[in-house]
C-alpha positions in Angstrom: -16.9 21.3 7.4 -15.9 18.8 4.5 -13.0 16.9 4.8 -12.2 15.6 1.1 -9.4 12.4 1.6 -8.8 8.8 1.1 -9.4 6.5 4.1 -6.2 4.5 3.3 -3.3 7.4 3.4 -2.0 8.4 6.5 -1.6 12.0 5.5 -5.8 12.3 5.6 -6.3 10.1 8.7 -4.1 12.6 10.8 -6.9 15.2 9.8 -9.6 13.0 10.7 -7.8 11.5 13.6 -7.4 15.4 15.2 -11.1 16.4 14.1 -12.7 13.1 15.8 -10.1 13.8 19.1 -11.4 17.4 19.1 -15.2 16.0 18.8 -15.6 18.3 15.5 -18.7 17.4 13.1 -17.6 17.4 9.3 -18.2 15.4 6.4 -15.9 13.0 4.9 -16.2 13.2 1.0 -13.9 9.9 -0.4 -11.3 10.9 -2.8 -9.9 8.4 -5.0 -6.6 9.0 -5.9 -5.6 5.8 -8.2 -8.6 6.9 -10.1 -7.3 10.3 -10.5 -10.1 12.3 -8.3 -7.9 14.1 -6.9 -6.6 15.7 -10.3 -10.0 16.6 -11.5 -11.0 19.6 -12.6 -13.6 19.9 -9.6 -11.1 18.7 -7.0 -8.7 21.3 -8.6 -10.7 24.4 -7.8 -10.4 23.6 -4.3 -6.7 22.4 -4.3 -4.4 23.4 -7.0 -1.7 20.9 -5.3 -4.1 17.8 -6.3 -3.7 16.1 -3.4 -5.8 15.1 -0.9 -6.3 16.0 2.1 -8.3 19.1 1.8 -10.8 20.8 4.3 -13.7 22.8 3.3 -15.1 25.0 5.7 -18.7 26.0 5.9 -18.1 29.7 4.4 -16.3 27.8 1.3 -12.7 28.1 2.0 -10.5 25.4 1.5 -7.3 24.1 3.4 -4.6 21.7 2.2 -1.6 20.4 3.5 -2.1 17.8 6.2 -0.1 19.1 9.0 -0.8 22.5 8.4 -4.8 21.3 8.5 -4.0 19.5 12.2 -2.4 22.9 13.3 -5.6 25.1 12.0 -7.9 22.5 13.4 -6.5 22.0 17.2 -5.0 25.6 17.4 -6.2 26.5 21.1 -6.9 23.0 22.2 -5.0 20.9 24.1 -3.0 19.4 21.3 -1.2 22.1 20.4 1.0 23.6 23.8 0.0 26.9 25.0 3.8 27.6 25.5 6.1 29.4 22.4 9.1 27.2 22.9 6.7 23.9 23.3 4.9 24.8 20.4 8.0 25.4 18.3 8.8 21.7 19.3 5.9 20.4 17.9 6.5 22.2 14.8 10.1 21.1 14.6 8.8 17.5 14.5 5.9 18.2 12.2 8.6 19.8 9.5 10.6 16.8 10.3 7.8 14.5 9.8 7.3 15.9 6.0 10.6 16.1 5.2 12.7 13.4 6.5 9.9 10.4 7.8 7.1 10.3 5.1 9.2 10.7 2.2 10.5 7.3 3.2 8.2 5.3 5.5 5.5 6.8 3.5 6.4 6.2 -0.1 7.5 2.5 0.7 4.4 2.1 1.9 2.9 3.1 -1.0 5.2 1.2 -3.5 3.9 -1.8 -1.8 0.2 -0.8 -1.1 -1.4 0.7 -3.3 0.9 -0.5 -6.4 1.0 -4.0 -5.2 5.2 -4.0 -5.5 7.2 -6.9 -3.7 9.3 -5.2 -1.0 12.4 -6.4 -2.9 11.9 -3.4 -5.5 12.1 -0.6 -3.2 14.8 2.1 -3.6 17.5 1.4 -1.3 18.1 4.9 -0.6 14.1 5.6 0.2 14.5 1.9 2.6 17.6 3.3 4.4 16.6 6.6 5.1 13.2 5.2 6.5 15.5 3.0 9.0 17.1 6.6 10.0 13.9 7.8 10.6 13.1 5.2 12.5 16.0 5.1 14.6 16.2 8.7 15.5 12.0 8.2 17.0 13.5 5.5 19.0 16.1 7.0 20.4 14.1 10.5 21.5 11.3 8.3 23.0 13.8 6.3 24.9 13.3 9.3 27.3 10.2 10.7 26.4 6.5 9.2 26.5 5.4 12.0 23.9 6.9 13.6 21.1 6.6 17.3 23.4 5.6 17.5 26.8 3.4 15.2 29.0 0.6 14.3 26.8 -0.7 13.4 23.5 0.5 17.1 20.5 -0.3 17.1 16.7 3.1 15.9 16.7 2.3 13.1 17.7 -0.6 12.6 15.6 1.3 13.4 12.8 3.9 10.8 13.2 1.9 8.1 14.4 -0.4 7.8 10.9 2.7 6.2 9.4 4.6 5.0 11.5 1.9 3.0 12.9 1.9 0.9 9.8 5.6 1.2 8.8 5.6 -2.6 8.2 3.1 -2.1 5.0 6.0 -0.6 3.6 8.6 -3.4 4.5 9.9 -1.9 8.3 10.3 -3.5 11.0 9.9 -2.4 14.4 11.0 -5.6 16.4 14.5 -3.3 17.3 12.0 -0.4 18.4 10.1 -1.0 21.6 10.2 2.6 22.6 8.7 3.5 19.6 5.9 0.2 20.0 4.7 1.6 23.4 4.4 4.9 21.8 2.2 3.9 19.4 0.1 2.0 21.9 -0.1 5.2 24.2 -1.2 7.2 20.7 -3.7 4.5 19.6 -5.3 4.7 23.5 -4.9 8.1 23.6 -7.3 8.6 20.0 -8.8 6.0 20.9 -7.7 3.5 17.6 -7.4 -0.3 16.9 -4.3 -1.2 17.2 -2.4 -1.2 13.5 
């Protein structure tokens, strides 16, 4: 397996954070995006979306999407429940995740990353969303050690790539300590150094 992605976007290191927790071999082939490798013809042909991350599997098919890569990866493994209603949990926070954290966290991070923008000139509306985001994490794991269940899902994976560096992209977390020992237990749990 190939996994084509860039190193410093969260949406890619969930794929190779669930592949190296699974113990899969692959490849990683480095995608530049500021270079615009990602919208080359070549990359193209294997995602018309051009953007990274993509797996390639040995028989040549291709996979994009990050969270629905994590799912296809760890489908029968411990990091996706066995249980319907469980599983449909996970999902619930991995729709969430796309739609109402990374649009925020994600893009702020980004502003200020990889375009080098003072934390001043983000959009307001991107900023105070984020904070929602933020807030609503801290107040389900005020009860909860894991996103679903007992132990480490691709939930949490999913949420953890950028929330784990929220403060790239101007958030603070000082108000969060639920969601600071969660991110501790993730790290441990996928064995990371701490952000």
């Amino acid at each position: 397996m190939k996994i084509y992605g860039d190193l410093g976007s969260g949406n890619c290191l969930k794929v190779k954070w669930t592949a190296d927790k699974l113990g899969l071999t692959y490849e990683w082939v480095p995608i530049d995006i500021m270079k615009g490798e990602s919208r080359s013809e070549a990359f193209l042909a294997k995602n018309p979306f051009g953007q990274v991350p993509v797996i390639e599997l040995e028989d040549g098919r291709t996979l994009a999407q990050s969270n629905a890569i994590i799912g296809y990866l760890a489908a029968g493994s411990a990091l996706v429940p066995a249980d319907r209603f469980a599983r449909a949990k996970v999902d619930a926070w991995l729709y969430w995740e796309q739609y109402s954290h990374e649009p925020y966290i994600a893009v702020c991070r980004f502003h200020m990353v990889y375009r080098k923008e003072p934390k001043e000139t983000r959009e307001a509306w991107r900023v105070a969303r984020g904070e929602a985001a933020l807030d609503t994490m801290e107040a389900h794991l005020k009860g909860a050690k894991w996103l679903v269940g007992d132990g480490l899902t691709i939930a949490d994976i999913a949420l953890l790539a950028y929330t784990r560096v929220a403060h790239e992209g101007g958030f603070s977390l000082e108000g969060r300590p639920a969601v600071r020992e969660w991110i501790a237990r993730a790290e441990s749990a996928l064995g990371l150094v701490p952000a």
